[in-house]
C-alpha positions as CSV (number, residue, x, y, z in Angstrom):
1,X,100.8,122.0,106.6
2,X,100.4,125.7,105.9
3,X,96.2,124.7,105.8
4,X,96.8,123.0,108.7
5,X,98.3,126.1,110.5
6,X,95.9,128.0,109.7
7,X,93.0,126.6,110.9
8,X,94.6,126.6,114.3
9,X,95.3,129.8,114.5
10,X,91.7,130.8,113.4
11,X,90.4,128.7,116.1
12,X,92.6,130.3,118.7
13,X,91.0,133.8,117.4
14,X,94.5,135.5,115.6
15,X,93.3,134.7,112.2
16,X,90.2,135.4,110.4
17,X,88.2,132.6,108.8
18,X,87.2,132.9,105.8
19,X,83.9,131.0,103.9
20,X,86.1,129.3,100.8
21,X,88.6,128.5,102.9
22,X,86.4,126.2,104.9
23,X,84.1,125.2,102.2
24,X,86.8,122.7,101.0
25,X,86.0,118.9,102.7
26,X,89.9,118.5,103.5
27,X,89.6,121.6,105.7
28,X,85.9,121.4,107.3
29,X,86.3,119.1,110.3
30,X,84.7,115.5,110.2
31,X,83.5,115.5,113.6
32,X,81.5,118.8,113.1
33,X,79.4,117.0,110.1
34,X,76.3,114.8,110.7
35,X,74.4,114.0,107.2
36,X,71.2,112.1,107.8
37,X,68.8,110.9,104.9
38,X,64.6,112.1,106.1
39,X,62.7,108.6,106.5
40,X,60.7,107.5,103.5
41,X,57.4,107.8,105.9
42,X,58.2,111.5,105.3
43,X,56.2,113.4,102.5
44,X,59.1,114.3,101.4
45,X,61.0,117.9,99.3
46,X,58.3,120.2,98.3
47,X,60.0,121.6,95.5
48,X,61.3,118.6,94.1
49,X,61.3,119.1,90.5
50,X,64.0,122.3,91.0
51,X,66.0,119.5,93.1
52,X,65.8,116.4,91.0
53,X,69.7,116.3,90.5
54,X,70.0,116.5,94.9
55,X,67.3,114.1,95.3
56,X,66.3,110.4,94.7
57,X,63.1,110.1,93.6
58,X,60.3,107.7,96.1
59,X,57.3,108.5,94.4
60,X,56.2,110.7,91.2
61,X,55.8,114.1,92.9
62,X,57.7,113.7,96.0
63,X,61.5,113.0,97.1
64,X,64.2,112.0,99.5
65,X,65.9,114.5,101.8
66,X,69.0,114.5,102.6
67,X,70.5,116.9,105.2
68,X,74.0,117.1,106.9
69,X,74.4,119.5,110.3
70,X,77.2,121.6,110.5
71,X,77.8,122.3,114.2
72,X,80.8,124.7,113.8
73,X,79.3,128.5,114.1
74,X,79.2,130.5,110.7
75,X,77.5,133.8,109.4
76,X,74.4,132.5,107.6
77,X,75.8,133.9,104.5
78,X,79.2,131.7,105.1
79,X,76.6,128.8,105.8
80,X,75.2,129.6,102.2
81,X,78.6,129.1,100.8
82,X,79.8,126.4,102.7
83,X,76.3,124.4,101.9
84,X,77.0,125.1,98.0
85,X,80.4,124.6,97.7
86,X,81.2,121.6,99.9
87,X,77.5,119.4,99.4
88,X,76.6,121.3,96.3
89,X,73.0,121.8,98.3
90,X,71.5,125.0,100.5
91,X,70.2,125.9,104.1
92,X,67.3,123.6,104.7
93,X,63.9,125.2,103.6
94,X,61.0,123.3,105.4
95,X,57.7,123.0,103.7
96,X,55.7,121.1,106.6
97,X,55.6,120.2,110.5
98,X,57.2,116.8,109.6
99,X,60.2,117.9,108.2
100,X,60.5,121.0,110.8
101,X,60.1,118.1,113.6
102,X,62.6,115.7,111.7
103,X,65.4,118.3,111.5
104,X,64.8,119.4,115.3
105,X,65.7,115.9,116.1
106,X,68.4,115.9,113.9
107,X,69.7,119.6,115.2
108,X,69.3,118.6,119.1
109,X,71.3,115.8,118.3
110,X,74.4,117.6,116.8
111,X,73.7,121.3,118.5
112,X,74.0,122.4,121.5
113,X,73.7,126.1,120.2
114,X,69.6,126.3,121.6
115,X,69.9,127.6,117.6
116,X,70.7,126.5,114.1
117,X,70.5,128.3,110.5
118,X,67.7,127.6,107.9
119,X,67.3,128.9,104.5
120,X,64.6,131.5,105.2
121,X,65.1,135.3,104.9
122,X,62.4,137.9,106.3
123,X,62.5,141.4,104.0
124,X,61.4,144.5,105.4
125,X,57.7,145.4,103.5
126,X,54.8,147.6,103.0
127,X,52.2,146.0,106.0
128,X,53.9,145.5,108.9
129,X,54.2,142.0,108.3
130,X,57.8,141.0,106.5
131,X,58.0,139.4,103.6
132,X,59.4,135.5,103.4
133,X,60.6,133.8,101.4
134,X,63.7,130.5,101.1
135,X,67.1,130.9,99.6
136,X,66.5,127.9,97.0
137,X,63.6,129.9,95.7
138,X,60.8,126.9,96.7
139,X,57.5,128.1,97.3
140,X,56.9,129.8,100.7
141,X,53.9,127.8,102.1
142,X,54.8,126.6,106.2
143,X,55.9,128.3,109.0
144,X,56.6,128.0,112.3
145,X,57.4,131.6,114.2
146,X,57.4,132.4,117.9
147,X,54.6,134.6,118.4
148,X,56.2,138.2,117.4
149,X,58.5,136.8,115.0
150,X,59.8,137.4,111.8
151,X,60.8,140.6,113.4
152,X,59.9,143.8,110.9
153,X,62.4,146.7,110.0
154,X,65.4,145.2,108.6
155,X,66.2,142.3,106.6
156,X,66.3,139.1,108.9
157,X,67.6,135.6,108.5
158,X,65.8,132.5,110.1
159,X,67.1,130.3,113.1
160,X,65.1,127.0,114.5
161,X,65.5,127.1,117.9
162,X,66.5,123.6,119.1
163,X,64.7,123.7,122.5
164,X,60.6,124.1,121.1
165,X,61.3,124.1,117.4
166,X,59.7,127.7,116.6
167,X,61.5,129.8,114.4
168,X,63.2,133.0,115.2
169,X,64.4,136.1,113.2
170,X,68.1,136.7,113.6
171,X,70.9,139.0,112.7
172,X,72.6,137.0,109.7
173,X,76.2,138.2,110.7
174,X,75.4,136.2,114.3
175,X,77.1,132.6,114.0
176,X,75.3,129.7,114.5
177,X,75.6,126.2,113.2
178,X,73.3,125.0,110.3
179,X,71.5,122.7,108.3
180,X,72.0,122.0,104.7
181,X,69.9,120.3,102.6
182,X,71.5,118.6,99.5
C-alpha cells in the first residue's frame, strides 16, 4: 500500500521520484513498457562479445537485440539506472542506419515525446568538435546528428528525435522517455 501511495503522490507532483524506487518491476508501470526483439534480417549488436550474457547468438560475430521503450519521462541518468537495475541492460547504443531506423519505428510507436534517450554522451574537447562516445563502452563508429549537433561546451547526452530520426544533444537533467537495450 505505502508503494502504492507513493507513486501517486509523485505523479500528482508533491513527492519526488526517485530512480531505485522505480527501477523495481512491481513499481514501474506495465503499460509504459514495450520490449521488442530487432528482426533477424538485422546485422545485429556491434559489440556483441561484451554482451554475450544480454544477447542470443544468430551467427558467429553477430547477435540478437532486444530493446524495451520506457515511455514514462526520466533524467537520462535515472534512465541509466532504471535500464540496469530493472532489465539488467543499458540505453540503446546504435552502431548502423538499420538499427537507428528499427528503434525509430519502435520509439514512434510508444513515444509521443518528438524525443527519446540513447546511450550516447558528447564531452566537451580540444577541436571544436566533442568527443563521443556510448555508455556500454562499444566502439563509437555511426552517427546520425542534425547538422550542428553534438552541441560543444558542456557535456551533453543524446536524444533520437522521433519525427526524422537525427540525433540531438540534450541537457541530461531534461526528462524524456528511453530505450534500453538488454
Amino acid at each position: 500500500m505505502w508503494p502504492c501511495l507513493l507513486i501517486a503522490l509523485a505523479l500528482l507532483g508533491t513527492v519526488p521520484v526517485s530512480c531505485s524506487a522505480l527501477a523495481s518491476p512491481a513499481v514501474e508501470d506495465e503499460e509504459d513498457v514495450t520490449e521488442l526483439e530487432m528482426p533477424k534480417e538485422y546485422s545485429g549488436c556491434l559489440g556483441a562479445r561484451d554482451k554475450q550474457a544480454l544477447s542470443v547468438p544468430i551467427m558467429p560475430g553477430t547477435a540478437t537485440c532486444r530493446y524495451v521503450v520506457i515511455s514514462h519521462p526520466r533524467s537520462f541518468r535515472c534512465a541509466q539506472h532504471i535500464c540496469a537495475r530493472r532489465f539488467h541492460g543499458h540505453l540503446a547504443s546504435i552502431h548502423d542506419s538499420r538499427t537507428n531506423s528499427f528503434l525509430l519505428l519502435l520509439a514512434r510507436q510508444r513515444s509521443i515525446a518528438g524525443e527519446v534517450w540513447i546511450g550516447a554522451v558528447s564531452q566537451p574537447a580540444q577541436t571544436p568538435i566533442p568527443s563521443c562516445h556510448w555508455t556500454d563502452r562499444s566502439p563509437w563508429n555511426y552517427s546520425r546528428w542534425i547538422p550542428g549537433h553534438p552541441l560543444p561546451g558542456h557535456r551533453f547526452c543524446t536524444a533520437v528525435c522521433t519525427n526524422d530520426g537525427l540525433w540531438r544533444s540534450v541537457r541530461c537533467k531534461k526528462r524524456l522517455p528511453f530505450i534500453c537495450e538488454i
